[in-house]
C-alpha positions in Angstrom: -35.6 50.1 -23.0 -35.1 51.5 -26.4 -36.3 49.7 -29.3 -32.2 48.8 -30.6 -31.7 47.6 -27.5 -34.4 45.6 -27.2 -33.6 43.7 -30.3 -30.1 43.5 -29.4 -30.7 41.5 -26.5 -33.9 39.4 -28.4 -30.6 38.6 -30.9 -28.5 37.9 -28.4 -30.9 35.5 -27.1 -30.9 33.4 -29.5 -26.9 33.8 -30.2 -27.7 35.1 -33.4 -25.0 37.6 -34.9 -26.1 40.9 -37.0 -25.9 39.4 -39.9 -27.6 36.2 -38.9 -30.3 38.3 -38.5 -30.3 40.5 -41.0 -30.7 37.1 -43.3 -33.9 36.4 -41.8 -35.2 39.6 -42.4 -33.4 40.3 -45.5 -31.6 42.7 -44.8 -27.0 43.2 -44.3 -25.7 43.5 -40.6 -25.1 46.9 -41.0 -28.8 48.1 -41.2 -29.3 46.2 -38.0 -26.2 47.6 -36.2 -28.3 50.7 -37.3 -31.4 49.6 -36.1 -30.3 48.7 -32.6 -27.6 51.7 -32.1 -31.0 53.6 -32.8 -29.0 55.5 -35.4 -32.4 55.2 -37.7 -35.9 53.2 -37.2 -37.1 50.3 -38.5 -40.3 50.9 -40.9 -43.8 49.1 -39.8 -42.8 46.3 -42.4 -39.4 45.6 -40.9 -40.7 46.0 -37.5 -43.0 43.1 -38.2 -40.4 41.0 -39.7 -37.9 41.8 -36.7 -41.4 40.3 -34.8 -41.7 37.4 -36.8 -38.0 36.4 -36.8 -37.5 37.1 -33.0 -40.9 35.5 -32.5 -42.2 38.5 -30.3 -45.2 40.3 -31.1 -44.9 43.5 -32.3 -46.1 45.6 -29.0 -43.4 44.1 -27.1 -40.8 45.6 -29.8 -42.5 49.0 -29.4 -43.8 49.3 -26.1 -41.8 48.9 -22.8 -44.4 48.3 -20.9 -45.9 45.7 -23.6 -45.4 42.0 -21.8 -43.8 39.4 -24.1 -45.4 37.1 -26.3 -44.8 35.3 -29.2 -45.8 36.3 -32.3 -48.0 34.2 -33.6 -49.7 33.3 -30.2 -52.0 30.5 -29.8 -55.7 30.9 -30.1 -57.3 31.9 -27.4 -61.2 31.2 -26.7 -61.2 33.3 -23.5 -59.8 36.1 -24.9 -62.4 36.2 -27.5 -64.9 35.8 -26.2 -64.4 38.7 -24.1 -63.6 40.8 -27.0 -66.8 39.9 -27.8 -68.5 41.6 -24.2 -69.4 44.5 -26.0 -72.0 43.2 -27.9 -73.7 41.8 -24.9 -76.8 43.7 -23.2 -76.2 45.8 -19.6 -78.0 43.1 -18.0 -76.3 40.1 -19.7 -72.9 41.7 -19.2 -73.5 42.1 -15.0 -75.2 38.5 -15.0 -72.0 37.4 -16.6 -69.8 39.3 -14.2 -71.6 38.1 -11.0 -71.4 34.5 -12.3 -67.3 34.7 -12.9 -67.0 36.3 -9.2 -69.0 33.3 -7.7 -66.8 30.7 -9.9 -63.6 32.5 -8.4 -65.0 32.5 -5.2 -65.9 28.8 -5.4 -62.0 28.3 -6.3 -60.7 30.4 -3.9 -63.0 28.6 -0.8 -61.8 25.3 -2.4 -58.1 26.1 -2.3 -58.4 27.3 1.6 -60.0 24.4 2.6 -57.7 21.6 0.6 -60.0 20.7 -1.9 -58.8 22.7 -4.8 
């Protein structure tokens, strides 16, 4: 999906018209007729405020294949923590790897037998 028509239906969504848009990002209804017949394209700084005001994050605006979040998502511990895998030795990385499979086993073996 092209990037106007992806913000046409995020608008739609929320039953906003052009212009009720346009507000939140400050600009007219006619720039984001523009922007979502894909007769010009949005600059990085209107890009993120199309994000912020549609409450997407700015990947999924850009990227078809970029799932859906909202823009300002929640923190995440998990998430980074594993960004932070790289700083951890060959050794301490496998170590850490074999003890997630056996938790995931452990889960999976409960499940089957009804203990989950």
């Amino acid at each position: 999906m092209a990037l106007g028509a992806r913000i046409r239906t995020l608008r739609k969504e929320r039953n906003w018209s052009q212009g009720d848009l346009g507000d939140r990002i400050g600009t007219d209804a006619g720039q984001i007729s523009r922007y979502e017949n894909d007769k010009i394209t949005p600059s990085a700084d209107v890009v993120v405020k199309l994000a912020q005001a549609l409450d997407v994050s700015c990947d999924h605006l850009l990227v078809d294949t970029a799932p859906r979040r909202p823009f300002n998502a929640p923190e995440n511990a998990l998430g980074d923590n594993l960004a932070a895998l790289d700083e951890l030795s060959d050794d301490d990385r496998a170590a850490l790897l074999n003890h997630l499979d056996a938790l995931v086993t452990r889960t999976r073996l409960r499940t089957l037998a009804g203990t989950g």
